[in-house]
VEXDREN-2710 file (C-alpha; in Angstrom, 1 decimal):
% VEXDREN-2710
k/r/px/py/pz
1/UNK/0.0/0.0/0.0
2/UNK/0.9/3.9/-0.7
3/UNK/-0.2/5.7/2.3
4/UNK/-0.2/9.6/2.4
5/UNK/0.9/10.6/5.9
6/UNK/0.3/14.7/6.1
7/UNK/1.4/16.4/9.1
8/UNK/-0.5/20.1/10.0
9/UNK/0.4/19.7/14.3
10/UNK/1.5/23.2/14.4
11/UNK/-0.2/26.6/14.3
12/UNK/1.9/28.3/12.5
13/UNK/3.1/31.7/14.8
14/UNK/5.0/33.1/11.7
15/UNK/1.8/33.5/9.9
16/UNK/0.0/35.9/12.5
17/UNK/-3.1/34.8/11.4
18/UNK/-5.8/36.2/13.5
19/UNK/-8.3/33.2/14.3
20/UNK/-7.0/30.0/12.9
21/UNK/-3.9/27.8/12.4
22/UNK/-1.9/28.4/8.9
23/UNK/-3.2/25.6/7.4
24/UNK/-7.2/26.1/7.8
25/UNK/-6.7/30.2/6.2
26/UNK/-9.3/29.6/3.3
27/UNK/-8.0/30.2/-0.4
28/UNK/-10.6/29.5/-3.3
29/UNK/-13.2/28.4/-0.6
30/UNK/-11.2/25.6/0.8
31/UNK/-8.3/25.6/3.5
32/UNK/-5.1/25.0/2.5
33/UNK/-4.9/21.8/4.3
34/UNK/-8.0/20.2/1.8
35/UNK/-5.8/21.7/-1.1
36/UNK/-3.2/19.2/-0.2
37/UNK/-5.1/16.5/0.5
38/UNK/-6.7/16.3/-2.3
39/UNK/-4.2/16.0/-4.7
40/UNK/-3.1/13.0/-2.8
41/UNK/-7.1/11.7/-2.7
42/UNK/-7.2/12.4/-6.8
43/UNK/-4.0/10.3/-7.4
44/UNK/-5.0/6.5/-8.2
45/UNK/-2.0/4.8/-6.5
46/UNK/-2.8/6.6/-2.7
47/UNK/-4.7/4.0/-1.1
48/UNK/-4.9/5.8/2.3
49/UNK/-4.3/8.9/3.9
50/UNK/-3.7/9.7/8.2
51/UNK/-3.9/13.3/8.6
52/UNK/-1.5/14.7/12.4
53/UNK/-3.9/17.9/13.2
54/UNK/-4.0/19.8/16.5
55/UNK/-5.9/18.1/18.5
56/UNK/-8.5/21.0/19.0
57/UNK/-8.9/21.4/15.8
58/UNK/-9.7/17.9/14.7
59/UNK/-13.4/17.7/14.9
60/UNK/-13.3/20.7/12.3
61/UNK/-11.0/18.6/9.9
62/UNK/-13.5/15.9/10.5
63/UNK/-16.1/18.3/9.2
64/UNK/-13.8/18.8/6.2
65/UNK/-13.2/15.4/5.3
66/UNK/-16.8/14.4/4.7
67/UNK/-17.7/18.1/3.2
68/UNK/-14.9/17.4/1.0
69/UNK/-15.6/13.8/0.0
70/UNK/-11.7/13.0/1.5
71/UNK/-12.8/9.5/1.8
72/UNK/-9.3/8.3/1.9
73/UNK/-8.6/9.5/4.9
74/UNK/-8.2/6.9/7.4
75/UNK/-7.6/8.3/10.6
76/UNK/-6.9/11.8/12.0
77/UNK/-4.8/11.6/14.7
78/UNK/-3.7/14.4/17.3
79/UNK/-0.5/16.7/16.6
80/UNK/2.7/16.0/18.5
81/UNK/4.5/18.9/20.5
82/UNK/7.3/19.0/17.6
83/UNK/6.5/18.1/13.7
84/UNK/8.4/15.0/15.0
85/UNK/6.3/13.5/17.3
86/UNK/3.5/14.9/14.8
87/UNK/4.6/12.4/12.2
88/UNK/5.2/9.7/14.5
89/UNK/2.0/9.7/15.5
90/UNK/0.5/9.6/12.4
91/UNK/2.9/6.8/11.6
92/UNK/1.8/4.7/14.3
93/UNK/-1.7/5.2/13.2
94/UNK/-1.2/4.2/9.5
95/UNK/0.8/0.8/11.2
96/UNK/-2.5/-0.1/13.4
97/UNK/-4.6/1.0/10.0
98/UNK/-2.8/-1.0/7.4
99/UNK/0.2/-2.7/8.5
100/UNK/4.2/-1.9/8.1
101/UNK/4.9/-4.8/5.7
102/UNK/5.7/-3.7/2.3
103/UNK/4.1/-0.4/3.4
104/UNK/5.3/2.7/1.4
105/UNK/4.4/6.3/3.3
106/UNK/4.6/9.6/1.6
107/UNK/5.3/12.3/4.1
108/UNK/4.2/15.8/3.7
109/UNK/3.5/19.3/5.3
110/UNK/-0.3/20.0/4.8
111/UNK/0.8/23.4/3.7
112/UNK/2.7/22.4/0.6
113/UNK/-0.4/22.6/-1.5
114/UNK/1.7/23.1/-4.8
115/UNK/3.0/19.6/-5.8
116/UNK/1.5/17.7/-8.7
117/UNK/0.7/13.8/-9.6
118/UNK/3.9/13.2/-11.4
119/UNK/5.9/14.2/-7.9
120/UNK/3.5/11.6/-6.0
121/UNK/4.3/8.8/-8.9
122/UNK/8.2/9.6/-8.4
123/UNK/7.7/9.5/-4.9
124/UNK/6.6/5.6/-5.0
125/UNK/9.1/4.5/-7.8
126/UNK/12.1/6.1/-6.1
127/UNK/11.0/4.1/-2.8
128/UNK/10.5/0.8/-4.9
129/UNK/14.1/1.2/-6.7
130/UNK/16.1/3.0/-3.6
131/UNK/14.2/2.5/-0.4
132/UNK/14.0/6.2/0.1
133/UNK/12.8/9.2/-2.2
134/UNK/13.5/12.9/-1.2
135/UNK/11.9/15.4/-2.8
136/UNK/14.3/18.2/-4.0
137/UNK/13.8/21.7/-6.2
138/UNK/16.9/23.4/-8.0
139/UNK/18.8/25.9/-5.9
140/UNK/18.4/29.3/-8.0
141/UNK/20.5/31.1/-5.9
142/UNK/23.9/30.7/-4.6
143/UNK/23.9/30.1/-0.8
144/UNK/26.7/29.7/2.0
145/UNK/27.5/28.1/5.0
146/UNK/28.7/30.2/7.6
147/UNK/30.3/28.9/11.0
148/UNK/29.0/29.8/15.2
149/UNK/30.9/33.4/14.6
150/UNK/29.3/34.4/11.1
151/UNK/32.5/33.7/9.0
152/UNK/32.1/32.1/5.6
153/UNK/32.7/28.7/6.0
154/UNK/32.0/27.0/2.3
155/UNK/30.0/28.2/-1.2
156/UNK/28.4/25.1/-2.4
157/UNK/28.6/24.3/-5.9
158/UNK/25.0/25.3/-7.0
159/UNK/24.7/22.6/-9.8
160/UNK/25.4/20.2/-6.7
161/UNK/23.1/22.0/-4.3
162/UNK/19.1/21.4/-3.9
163/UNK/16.7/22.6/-1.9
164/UNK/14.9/19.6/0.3
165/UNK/10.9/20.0/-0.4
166/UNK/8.0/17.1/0.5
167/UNK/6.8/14.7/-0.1
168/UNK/10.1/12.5/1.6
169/UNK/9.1/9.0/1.0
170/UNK/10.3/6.1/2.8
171/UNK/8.9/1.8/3.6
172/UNK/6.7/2.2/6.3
173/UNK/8.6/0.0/8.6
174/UNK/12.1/1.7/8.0
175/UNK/11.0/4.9/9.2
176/UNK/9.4/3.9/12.1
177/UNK/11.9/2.1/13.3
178/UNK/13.8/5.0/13.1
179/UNK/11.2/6.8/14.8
180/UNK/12.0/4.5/17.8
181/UNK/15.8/4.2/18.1
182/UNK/15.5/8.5/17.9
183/UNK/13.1/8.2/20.9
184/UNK/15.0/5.8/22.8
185/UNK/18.2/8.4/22.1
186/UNK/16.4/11.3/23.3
187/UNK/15.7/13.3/20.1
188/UNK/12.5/14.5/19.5
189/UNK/12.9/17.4/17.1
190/UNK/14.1/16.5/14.3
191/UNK/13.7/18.9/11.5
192/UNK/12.5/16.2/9.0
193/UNK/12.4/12.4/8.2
194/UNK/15.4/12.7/5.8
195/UNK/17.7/14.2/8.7
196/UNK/16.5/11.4/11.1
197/UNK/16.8/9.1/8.8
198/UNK/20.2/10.3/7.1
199/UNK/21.6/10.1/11.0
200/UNK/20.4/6.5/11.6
201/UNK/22.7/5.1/8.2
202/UNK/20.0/5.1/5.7
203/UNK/21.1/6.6/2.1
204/UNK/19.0/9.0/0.6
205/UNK/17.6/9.5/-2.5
206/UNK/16.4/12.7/-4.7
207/UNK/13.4/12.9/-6.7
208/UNK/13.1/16.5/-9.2
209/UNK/10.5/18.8/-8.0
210/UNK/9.7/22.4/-8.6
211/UNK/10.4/25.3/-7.4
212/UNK/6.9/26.1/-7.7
213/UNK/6.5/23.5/-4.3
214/UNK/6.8/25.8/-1.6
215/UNK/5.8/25.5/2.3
216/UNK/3.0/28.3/3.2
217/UNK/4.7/29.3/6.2
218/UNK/4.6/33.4/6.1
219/UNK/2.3/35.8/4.6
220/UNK/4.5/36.1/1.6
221/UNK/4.1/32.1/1.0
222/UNK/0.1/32.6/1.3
223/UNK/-0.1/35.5/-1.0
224/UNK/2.1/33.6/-3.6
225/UNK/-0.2/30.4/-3.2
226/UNK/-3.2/32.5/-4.5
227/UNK/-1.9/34.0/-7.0
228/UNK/-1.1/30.6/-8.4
229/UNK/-4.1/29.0/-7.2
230/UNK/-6.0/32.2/-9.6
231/UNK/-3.6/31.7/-12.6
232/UNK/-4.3/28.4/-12.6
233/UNK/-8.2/29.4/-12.7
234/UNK/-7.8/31.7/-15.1
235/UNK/-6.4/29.3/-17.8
236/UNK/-9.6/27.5/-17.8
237/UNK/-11.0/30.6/-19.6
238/UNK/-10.1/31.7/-23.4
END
Protein backbone atom coordinates (compact mmCIF):
# COMPACT_ATOMS: atom_id res chain seq x y z
CA UNK A 1 0.00 0.00 0.00
CA UNK A 2 0.88 3.91 -0.71
CA UNK A 3 -0.20 5.75 2.33
CA UNK A 4 -0.24 9.57 2.38
CA UNK A 5 0.89 10.65 5.93
CA UNK A 6 0.28 14.68 6.10
CA UNK A 7 1.40 16.38 9.09
CA UNK A 8 -0.54 20.08 10.00
CA UNK A 9 0.43 19.75 14.30
CA UNK A 10 1.52 23.22 14.45
CA UNK A 11 -0.20 26.58 14.31
CA UNK A 12 1.87 28.30 12.51
CA UNK A 13 3.11 31.73 14.78
CA UNK A 14 5.00 33.14 11.72
CA UNK A 15 1.78 33.49 9.89
CA UNK A 16 0.05 35.86 12.46
CA UNK A 17 -3.09 34.76 11.36
CA UNK A 18 -5.77 36.18 13.46
CA UNK A 19 -8.31 33.19 14.26
CA UNK A 20 -6.98 30.02 12.89
CA UNK A 21 -3.86 27.78 12.40
CA UNK A 22 -1.88 28.36 8.90
CA UNK A 23 -3.23 25.58 7.39
CA UNK A 24 -7.19 26.14 7.79
CA UNK A 25 -6.68 30.20 6.17
CA UNK A 26 -9.27 29.62 3.31
CA UNK A 27 -7.95 30.18 -0.35
CA UNK A 28 -10.59 29.54 -3.35
CA UNK A 29 -13.25 28.36 -0.63
CA UNK A 30 -11.20 25.61 0.83
CA UNK A 31 -8.29 25.59 3.48
CA UNK A 32 -5.08 25.03 2.45
CA UNK A 33 -4.90 21.79 4.29
CA UNK A 34 -7.98 20.19 1.80
CA UNK A 35 -5.83 21.67 -1.10
CA UNK A 36 -3.17 19.16 -0.20
CA UNK A 37 -5.11 16.46 0.51
CA UNK A 38 -6.67 16.25 -2.33
CA UNK A 39 -4.23 15.99 -4.73
CA UNK A 40 -3.05 12.96 -2.82
CA UNK A 41 -7.06 11.65 -2.67
CA UNK A 42 -7.24 12.38 -6.81
CA UNK A 43 -4.04 10.27 -7.43
CA UNK A 44 -4.96 6.48 -8.21
CA UNK A 45 -2.00 4.79 -6.47
CA UNK A 46 -2.75 6.60 -2.67
CA UNK A 47 -4.69 4.00 -1.07
CA UNK A 48 -4.91 5.84 2.30
CA UNK A 49 -4.28 8.92 3.86
CA UNK A 50 -3.70 9.68 8.23
CA UNK A 51 -3.94 13.29 8.63
CA UNK A 52 -1.49 14.72 12.35
CA UNK A 53 -3.94 17.90 13.18
CA UNK A 54 -3.98 19.81 16.49
CA UNK A 55 -5.93 18.06 18.53
CA UNK A 56 -8.48 21.01 19.03
CA UNK A 57 -8.91 21.41 15.76
CA UNK A 58 -9.67 17.93 14.66
CA UNK A 59 -13.45 17.72 14.90
CA UNK A 60 -13.34 20.69 12.31
CA UNK A 61 -11.03 18.63 9.90
CA UNK A 62 -13.52 15.90 10.51
CA UNK A 63 -16.07 18.26 9.22
CA UNK A 64 -13.78 18.84 6.17
CA UNK A 65 -13.17 15.39 5.34
CA UNK A 66 -16.83 14.41 4.71
CA UNK A 67 -17.69 18.13 3.21
CA UNK A 68 -14.86 17.41 0.96
CA UNK A 69 -15.62 13.80 0.04
CA UNK A 70 -11.69 13.01 1.46
CA UNK A 71 -12.80 9.46 1.76
CA UNK A 72 -9.25 8.31 1.88
CA UNK A 73 -8.57 9.55 4.91
CA UNK A 74 -8.21 6.88 7.36
CA UNK A 75 -7.63 8.28 10.65
CA UNK A 76 -6.93 11.83 11.95
CA UNK A 77 -4.77 11.59 14.72
CA UNK A 78 -3.65 14.40 17.33
CA UNK A 79 -0.47 16.73 16.63
CA UNK A 80 2.74 16.02 18.50
CA UNK A 81 4.45 18.87 20.50
CA UNK A 82 7.34 19.03 17.57
CA UNK A 83 6.50 18.08 13.70
CA UNK A 84 8.43 15.00 14.99
CA UNK A 85 6.27 13.53 17.32
CA UNK A 86 3.48 14.86 14.81
CA UNK A 87 4.62 12.38 12.23
CA UNK A 88 5.17 9.75 14.49
CA UNK A 89 2.03 9.68 15.48
CA UNK A 90 0.54 9.57 12.35
CA UNK A 91 2.91 6.84 11.65
CA UNK A 92 1.77 4.70 14.29
CA UNK A 93 -1.69 5.16 13.16
CA UNK A 94 -1.20 4.21 9.51
CA UNK A 95 0.82 0.81 11.22
CA UNK A 96 -2.50 -0.14 13.40
CA UNK A 97 -4.62 0.97 10.01
CA UNK A 98 -2.81 -0.98 7.38
CA UNK A 99 0.18 -2.73 8.49
CA UNK A 100 4.23 -1.85 8.14
CA UNK A 101 4.93 -4.78 5.72
CA UNK A 102 5.71 -3.71 2.34
CA UNK A 103 4.06 -0.42 3.36
CA UNK A 104 5.26 2.74 1.36
CA UNK A 105 4.45 6.25 3.27
CA UNK A 106 4.63 9.56 1.57
CA UNK A 107 5.32 12.34 4.15
CA UNK A 108 4.20 15.77 3.71
CA UNK A 109 3.53 19.31 5.34
CA UNK A 110 -0.33 19.95 4.78
CA UNK A 111 0.81 23.43 3.71
CA UNK A 112 2.70 22.38 0.63
CA UNK A 113 -0.45 22.57 -1.46
CA UNK A 114 1.65 23.12 -4.77
CA UNK A 115 2.98 19.65 -5.78
CA UNK A 116 1.46 17.65 -8.72
CA UNK A 117 0.70 13.76 -9.64
CA UNK A 118 3.89 13.18 -11.43
CA UNK A 119 5.90 14.16 -7.89
CA UNK A 120 3.47 11.55 -5.99
CA UNK A 121 4.31 8.82 -8.91
CA UNK A 122 8.19 9.63 -8.37
CA UNK A 123 7.69 9.55 -4.89
CA UNK A 124 6.63 5.64 -5.03
CA UNK A 125 9.06 4.45 -7.85
CA UNK A 126 12.12 6.15 -6.12
CA UNK A 127 11.03 4.10 -2.76
CA UNK A 128 10.54 0.85 -4.93
CA UNK A 129 14.08 1.23 -6.70
CA UNK A 130 16.12 2.97 -3.60
CA UNK A 131 14.20 2.51 -0.40
CA UNK A 132 13.98 6.25 0.09
CA UNK A 133 12.80 9.24 -2.17
CA UNK A 134 13.53 12.94 -1.18
CA UNK A 135 11.93 15.36 -2.76
CA UNK A 136 14.29 18.17 -3.96
CA UNK A 137 13.83 21.75 -6.22
CA UNK A 138 16.91 23.39 -8.02
CA UNK A 139 18.78 25.85 -5.85
CA UNK A 140 18.45 29.27 -7.96
CA UNK A 141 20.49 31.08 -5.89
CA UNK A 142 23.86 30.74 -4.60
CA UNK A 143 23.90 30.13 -0.78
CA UNK A 144 26.70 29.69 2.04
CA UNK A 145 27.50 28.09 5.01
CA UNK A 146 28.68 30.21 7.64
CA UNK A 147 30.32 28.86 11.04
CA UNK A 148 29.00 29.77 15.16
CA UNK A 149 30.94 33.38 14.56
CA UNK A 150 29.30 34.38 11.09
CA UNK A 151 32.55 33.72 8.98
CA UNK A 152 32.06 32.14 5.58
CA UNK A 153 32.72 28.75 5.96
CA UNK A 154 32.03 26.99 2.29
CA UNK A 155 29.96 28.16 -1.18
CA UNK A 156 28.43 25.10 -2.39
CA UNK A 157 28.57 24.27 -5.92
CA UNK A 158 25.02 25.35 -6.98
CA UNK A 159 24.67 22.55 -9.76
CA UNK A 160 25.40 20.17 -6.75
CA UNK A 161 23.14 22.01 -4.31
CA UNK A 162 19.07 21.38 -3.90
CA UNK A 163 16.71 22.59 -1.95
CA UNK A 164 14.89 19.56 0.27
CA UNK A 165 10.92 20.02 -0.38
CA UNK A 166 8.01 17.06 0.50
CA UNK A 167 6.80 14.74 -0.07
CA UNK A 168 10.10 12.45 1.63
CA UNK A 169 9.06 8.98 1.05
CA UNK A 170 10.35 6.14 2.84
CA UNK A 171 8.90 1.85 3.63
CA UNK A 172 6.68 2.19 6.33
CA UNK A 173 8.58 0.02 8.62
CA UNK A 174 12.05 1.74 8.03
CA UNK A 175 10.97 4.86 9.24
CA UNK A 176 9.35 3.92 12.07
CA UNK A 177 11.93 2.11 13.27
CA UNK A 178 13.81 5.05 13.11
CA UNK A 179 11.22 6.79 14.84
CA UNK A 180 12.04 4.46 17.78
CA UNK A 181 15.81 4.23 18.09
CA UNK A 182 15.52 8.46 17.92
CA UNK A 183 13.12 8.24 20.93
CA UNK A 184 15.00 5.84 22.83
CA UNK A 185 18.22 8.39 22.11
CA UNK A 186 16.40 11.26 23.34
CA UNK A 187 15.70 13.29 20.08
CA UNK A 188 12.50 14.45 19.54
CA UNK A 189 12.95 17.38 17.09
CA UNK A 190 14.10 16.50 14.29
CA UNK A 191 13.69 18.95 11.51
CA UNK A 192 12.46 16.19 9.02
CA UNK A 193 12.44 12.43 8.16
CA UNK A 194 15.40 12.73 5.82
CA UNK A 195 17.67 14.18 8.67
CA UNK A 196 16.52 11.42 11.13
CA UNK A 197 16.80 9.08 8.78
CA UNK A 198 20.21 10.27 7.10
CA UNK A 199 21.61 10.14 10.98
CA UNK A 200 20.45 6.47 11.61
CA UNK A 201 22.74 5.13 8.24
CA UNK A 202 20.03 5.15 5.73
CA UNK A 203 21.10 6.57 2.12
CA UNK A 204 19.00 9.02 0.55
CA UNK A 205 17.60 9.45 -2.51
CA UNK A 206 16.43 12.65 -4.74
CA UNK A 207 13.35 12.89 -6.68
CA UNK A 208 13.09 16.46 -9.22
CA UNK A 209 10.54 18.75 -8.00
CA UNK A 210 9.67 22.41 -8.62
CA UNK A 211 10.44 25.32 -7.43
CA UNK A 212 6.87 26.13 -7.72
CA UNK A 213 6.45 23.53 -4.30
CA UNK A 214 6.80 25.79 -1.60
CA UNK A 215 5.79 25.53 2.34
CA UNK A 216 3.02 28.33 3.17
CA UNK A 217 4.75 29.34 6.16
CA UNK A 218 4.64 33.39 6.10
CA UNK A 219 2.29 35.84 4.65
CA UNK A 220 4.53 36.05 1.62
CA UNK A 221 4.05 32.07 1.02
CA UNK A 222 0.07 32.60 1.25
CA UNK A 223 -0.13 35.51 -1.00
CA UNK A 224 2.08 33.59 -3.59
CA UNK A 225 -0.15 30.42 -3.19
CA UNK A 226 -3.19 32.45 -4.49
CA UNK A 227 -1.94 34.00 -7.04
CA UNK A 228 -1.09 30.61 -8.37
CA UNK A 229 -4.08 28.99 -7.18
CA UNK A 230 -6.01 32.17 -9.61
CA UNK A 231 -3.59 31.73 -12.56
CA UNK A 232 -4.32 28.43 -12.59
CA UNK A 233 -8.15 29.38 -12.66
CA UNK A 234 -7.79 31.73 -15.10
CA UNK A 235 -6.39 29.33 -17.79
CA UNK A 236 -9.64 27.50 -17.79
CA UNK A 237 -10.97 30.61 -19.56
CA UNK A 238 -10.06 31.67 -23.45
Amino acid sequence: MNIAIIFAGGFGQRMHSKDRPKQFLMVHGKPIIVHTIEIFQRHSDIDGIVVACIEDWIPYMEELKERFCLSKIGSIVPGGKTGQMSIYNALCSAKELYGEDDNIVLVHDGVRPLIDEEVITNNIKGVKEHNSAITCGPANETFIIVDDEGKLADVPNRNNSRIAKAPESFWLKELLDVHHRALEDGIDNSIDSCTLMSLYGHDLYMVNGSVENIKITTPNDFYTFRAIADARENEQLN
